[in-house]
N, C-alpha and C positions, 0 to 999 in steps of 0.2 A: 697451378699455384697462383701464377697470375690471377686469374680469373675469381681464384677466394678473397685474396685482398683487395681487388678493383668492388666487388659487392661487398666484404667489411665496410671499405671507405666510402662507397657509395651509400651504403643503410645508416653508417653512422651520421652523413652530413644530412642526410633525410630526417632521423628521429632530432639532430639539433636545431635543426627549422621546422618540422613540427612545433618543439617543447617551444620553440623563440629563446633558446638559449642564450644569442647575443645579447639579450637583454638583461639576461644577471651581470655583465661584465662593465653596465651602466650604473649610476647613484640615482637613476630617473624611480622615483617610487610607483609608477606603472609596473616595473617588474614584478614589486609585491604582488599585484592581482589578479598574475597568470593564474595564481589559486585560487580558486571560488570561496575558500576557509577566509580571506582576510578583505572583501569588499566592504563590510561594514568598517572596520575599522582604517582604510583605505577613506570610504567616502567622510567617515568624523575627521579623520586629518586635511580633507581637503578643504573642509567647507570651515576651518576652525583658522584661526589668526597664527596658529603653530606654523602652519606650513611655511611661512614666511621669513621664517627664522632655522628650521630644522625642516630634513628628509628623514626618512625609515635609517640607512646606512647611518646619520650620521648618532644615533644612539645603540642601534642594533650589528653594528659590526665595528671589528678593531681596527683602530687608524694607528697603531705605533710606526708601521712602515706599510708600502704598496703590496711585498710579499705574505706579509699575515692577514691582509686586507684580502686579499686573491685566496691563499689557503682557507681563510674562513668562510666565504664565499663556494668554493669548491664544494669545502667539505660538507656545508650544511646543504647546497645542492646535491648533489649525492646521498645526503638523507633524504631528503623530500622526494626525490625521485624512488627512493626502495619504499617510502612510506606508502607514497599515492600508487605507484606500481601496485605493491600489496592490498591496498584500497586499506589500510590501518592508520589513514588518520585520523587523530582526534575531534567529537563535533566541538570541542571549546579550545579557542586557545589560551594557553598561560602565559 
């Protein structure tokens, strides 16, 4: 029994350094571009007079509190991962 949870926790800390998962847990807009779907609109924000005033997080996720900030963050991770897993994302984004 051992031996199943030492390889659970071992695969899981493998796929989260893969994925670079610690980097959703930042407001660094790099994370955006683990996606290959959002480099164009990654490289417009950088090269634009925006960036200097606003990141991705601060119009694209809820700041009421740290906990809805995190839950929303989870949650849409966990879409994105069933999305690109299934290879059913969209080629536009809305």
């Amino acid at each position: 029994a051992s031996l199943v949870i030492a390889a659970f926790v071992g695969l899981g800390l493998y796929v989260a350094f893969l994925s670079n998962a610690t980097s959703y847990l930042s407001d660094d807009p790099q994370a955006c571009i683990n996606c290959h779907l959002m480099t164009p609109q990654y490289l417009t924000w950088k090269h634009s007079s925006h960036r200097e005033v606003a990141h991705c997080n601060d119009c694209h996720v809820p700041h009421s509190s740290a906990a809805s900030k995190y839950f929303f963050k989870a949650k849409d991770g966990l879409y994105h991962s069933a999305i690109f897993t299934l290879r059913a994302e969209p080629q536009v984004i809305r």
